[in-house]
Z-matrix of the N, CA and C atoms (Angstrom, degrees):
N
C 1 1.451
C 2 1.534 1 107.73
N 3 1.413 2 131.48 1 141.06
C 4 1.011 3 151.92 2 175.05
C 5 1.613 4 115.51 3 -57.75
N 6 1.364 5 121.46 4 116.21
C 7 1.515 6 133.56 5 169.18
C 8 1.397 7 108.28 6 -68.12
N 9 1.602 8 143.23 7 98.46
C 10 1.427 9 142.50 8 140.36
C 11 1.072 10 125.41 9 -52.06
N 12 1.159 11 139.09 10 108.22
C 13 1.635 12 135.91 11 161.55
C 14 1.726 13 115.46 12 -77.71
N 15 1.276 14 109.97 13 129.45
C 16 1.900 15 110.28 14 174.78
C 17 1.399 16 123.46 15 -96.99
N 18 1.325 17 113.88 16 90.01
C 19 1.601 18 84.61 17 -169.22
C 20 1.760 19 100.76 18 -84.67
N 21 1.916 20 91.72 19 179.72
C 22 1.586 21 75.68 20 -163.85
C 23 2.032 22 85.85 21 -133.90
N 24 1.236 23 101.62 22 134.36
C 25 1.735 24 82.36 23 156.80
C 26 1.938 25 90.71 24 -135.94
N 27 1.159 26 83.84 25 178.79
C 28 1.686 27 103.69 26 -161.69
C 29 2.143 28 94.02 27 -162.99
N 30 0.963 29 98.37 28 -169.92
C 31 1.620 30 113.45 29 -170.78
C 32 1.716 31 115.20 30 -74.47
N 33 1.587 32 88.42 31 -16.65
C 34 1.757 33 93.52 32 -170.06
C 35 1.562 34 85.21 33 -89.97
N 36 1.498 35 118.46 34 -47.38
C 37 1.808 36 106.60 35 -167.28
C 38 1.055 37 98.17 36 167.42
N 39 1.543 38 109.67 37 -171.48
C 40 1.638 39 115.22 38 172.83
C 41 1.370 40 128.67 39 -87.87
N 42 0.849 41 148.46 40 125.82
C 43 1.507 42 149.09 41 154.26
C 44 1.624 43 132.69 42 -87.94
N 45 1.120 44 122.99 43 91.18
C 46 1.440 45 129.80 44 -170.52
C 47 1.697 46 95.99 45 -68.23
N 48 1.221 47 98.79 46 134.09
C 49 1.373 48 110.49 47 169.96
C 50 2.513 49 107.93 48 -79.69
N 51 0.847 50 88.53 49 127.53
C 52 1.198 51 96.38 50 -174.30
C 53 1.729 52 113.35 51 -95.99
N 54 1.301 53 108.03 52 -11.77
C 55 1.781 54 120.01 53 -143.09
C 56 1.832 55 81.99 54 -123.62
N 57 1.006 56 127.72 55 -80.26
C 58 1.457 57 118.77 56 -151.76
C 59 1.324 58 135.06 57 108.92
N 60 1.236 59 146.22 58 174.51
C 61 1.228 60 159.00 59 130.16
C 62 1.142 61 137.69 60 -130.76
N 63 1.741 62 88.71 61 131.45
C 64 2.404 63 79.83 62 -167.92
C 65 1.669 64 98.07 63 -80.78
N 66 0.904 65 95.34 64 134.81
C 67 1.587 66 106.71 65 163.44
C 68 1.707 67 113.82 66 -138.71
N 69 1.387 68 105.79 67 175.94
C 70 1.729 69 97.30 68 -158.72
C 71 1.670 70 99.41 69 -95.66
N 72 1.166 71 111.16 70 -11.31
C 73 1.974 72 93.15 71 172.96
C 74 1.944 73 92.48 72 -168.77
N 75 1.319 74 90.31 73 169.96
C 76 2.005 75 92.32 74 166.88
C 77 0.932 76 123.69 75 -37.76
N 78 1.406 77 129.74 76 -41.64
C 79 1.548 78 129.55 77 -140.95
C 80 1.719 79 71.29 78 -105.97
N 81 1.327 80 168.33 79 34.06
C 82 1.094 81 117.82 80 162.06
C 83 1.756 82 87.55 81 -126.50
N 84 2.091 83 107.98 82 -8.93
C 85 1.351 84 104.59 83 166.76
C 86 1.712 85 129.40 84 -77.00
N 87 1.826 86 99.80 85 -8.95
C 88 1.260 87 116.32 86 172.71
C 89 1.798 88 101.19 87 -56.10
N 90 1.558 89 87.31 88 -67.83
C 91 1.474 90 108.24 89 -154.88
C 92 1.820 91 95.38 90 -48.87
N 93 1.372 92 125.97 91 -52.33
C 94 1.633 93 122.57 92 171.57
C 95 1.776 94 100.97 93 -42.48
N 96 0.930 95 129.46 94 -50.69
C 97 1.889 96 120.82 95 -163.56
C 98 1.925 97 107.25 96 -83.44
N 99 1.546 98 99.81 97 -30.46
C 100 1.550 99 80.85 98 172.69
C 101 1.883 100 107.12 99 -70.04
N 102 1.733 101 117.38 100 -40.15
C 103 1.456 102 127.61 101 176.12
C 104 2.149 103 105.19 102 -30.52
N 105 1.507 104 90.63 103 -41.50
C 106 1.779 105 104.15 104 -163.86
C 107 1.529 106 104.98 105 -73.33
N 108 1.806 107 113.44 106 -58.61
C 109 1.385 108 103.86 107 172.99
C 110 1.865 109 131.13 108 -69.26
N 111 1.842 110 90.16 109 -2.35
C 112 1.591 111 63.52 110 171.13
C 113 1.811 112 92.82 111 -107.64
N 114 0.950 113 128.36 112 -13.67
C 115 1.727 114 94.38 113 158.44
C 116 1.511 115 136.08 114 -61.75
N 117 1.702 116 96.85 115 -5.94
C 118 1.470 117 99.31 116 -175.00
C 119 1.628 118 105.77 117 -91.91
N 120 1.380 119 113.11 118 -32.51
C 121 1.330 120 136.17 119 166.92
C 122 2.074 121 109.73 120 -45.92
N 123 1.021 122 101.35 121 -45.63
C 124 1.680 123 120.25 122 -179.80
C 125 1.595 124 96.75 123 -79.25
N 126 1.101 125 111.85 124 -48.58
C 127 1.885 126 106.56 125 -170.23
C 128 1.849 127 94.73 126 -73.12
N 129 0.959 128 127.93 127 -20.11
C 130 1.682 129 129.99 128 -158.44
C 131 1.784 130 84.37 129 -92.53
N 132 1.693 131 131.74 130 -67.93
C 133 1.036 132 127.79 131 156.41
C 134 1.329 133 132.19 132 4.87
N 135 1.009 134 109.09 133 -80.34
C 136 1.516 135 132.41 134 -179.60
C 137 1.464 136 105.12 135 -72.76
N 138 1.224 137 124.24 136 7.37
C 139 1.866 138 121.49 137 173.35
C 140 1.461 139 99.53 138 -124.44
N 141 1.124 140 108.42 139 -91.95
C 142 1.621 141 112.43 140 -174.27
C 143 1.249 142 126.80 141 -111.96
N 144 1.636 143 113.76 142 -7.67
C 145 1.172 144 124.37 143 -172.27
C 146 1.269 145 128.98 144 55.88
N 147 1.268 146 114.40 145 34.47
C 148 1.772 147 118.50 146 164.90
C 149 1.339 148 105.93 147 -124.94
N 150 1.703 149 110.75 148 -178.35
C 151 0.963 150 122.81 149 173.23
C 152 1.718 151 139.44 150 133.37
N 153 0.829 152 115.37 151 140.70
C 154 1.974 153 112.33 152 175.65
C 155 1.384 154 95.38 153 -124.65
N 156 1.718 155 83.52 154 142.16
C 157 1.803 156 97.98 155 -176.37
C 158 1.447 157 81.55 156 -147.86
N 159 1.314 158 91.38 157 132.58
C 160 1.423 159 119.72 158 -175.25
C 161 1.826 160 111.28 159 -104.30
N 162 0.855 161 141.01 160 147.02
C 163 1.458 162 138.12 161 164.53
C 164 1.746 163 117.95 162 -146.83
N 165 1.445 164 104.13 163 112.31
C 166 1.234 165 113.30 164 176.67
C 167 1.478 166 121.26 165 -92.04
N 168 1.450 167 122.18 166 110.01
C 169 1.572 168 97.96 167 168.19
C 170 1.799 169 108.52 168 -111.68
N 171 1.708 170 89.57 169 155.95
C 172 1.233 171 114.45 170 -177.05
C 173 1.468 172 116.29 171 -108.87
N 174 1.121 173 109.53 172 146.39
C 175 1.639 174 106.25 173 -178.27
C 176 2.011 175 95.96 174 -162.07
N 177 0.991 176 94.95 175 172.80
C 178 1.821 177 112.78 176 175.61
C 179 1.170 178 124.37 177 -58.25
N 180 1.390 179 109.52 178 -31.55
C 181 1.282 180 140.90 179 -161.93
C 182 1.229 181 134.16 180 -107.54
N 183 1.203 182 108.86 181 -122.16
C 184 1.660 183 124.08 182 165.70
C 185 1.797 184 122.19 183 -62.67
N 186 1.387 185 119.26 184 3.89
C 187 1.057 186 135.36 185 -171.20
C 188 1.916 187 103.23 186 -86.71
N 189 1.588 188 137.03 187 -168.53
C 190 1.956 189 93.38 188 -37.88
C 191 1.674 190 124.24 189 -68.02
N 192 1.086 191 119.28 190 146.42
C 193 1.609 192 103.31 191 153.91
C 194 1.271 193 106.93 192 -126.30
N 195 1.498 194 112.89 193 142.75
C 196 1.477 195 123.99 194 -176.46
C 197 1.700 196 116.91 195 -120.94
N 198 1.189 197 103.71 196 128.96
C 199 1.616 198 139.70 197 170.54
C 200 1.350 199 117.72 198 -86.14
N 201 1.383 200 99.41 199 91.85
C 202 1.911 201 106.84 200 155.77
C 203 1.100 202 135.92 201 -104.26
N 204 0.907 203 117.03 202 148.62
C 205 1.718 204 140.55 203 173.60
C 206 1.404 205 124.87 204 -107.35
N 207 0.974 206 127.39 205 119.69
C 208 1.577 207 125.47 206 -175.50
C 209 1.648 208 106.55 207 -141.65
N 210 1.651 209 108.66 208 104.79
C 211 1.244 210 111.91 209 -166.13
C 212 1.778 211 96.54 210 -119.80
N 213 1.605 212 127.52 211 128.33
C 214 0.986 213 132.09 212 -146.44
C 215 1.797 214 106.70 213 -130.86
N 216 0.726 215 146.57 214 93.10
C 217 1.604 216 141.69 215 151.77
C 218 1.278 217 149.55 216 -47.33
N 219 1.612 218 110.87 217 70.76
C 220 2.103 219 79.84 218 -165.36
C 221 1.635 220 96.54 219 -130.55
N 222 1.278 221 116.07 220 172.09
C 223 1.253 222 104.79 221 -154.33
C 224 1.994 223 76.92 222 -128.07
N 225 1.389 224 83.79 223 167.25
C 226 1.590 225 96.15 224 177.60
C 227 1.360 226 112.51 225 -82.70
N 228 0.924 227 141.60 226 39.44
C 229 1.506 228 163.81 227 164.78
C 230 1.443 229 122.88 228 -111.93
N 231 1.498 230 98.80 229 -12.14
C 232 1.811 231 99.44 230 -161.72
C 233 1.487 232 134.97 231 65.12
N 234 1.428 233 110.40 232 9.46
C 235 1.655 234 125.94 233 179.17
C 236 1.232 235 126.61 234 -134.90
């Protein structure tokens, strides 16, 4: 079975995934990173509600493909 790596950046920076996950093809390491940005999307929610979260996966193969998120806040006030 195939090793995926996730990398992750978000607002603080990047984080290379070092560790992995075997999963059995792309589409089921997709389906794990969209699962990740929308919990990260829900944890960003519940704080300040902004943000881009980026997710790169890596693999041997058919990789990279990258997953963004761009979640935005503005109020009709301008603040």
């Amino acid at each position: 079975m195939p090793r995926y790596y996730f990398d992750v950046r978000d607002d603080t920076g990047v984080y290379r995934d070092q560790v992995g996950l075997d999963l059995p093809d792309m589409d089921s390491a997709i389906a794990e990173a969209r699962k990740a940005l929308a919990d990260m999307t829900r944890e960003s929610l519940a704080t300040d509600g902004s943000g881009d979260f980026d997710i790169v996966i890596r693999d041997g193969d058919g990789g990279p493909v990258r997953l963004t998120v761009n979640l935005t806040t503005e109020r009709p006030d301008g603040t």
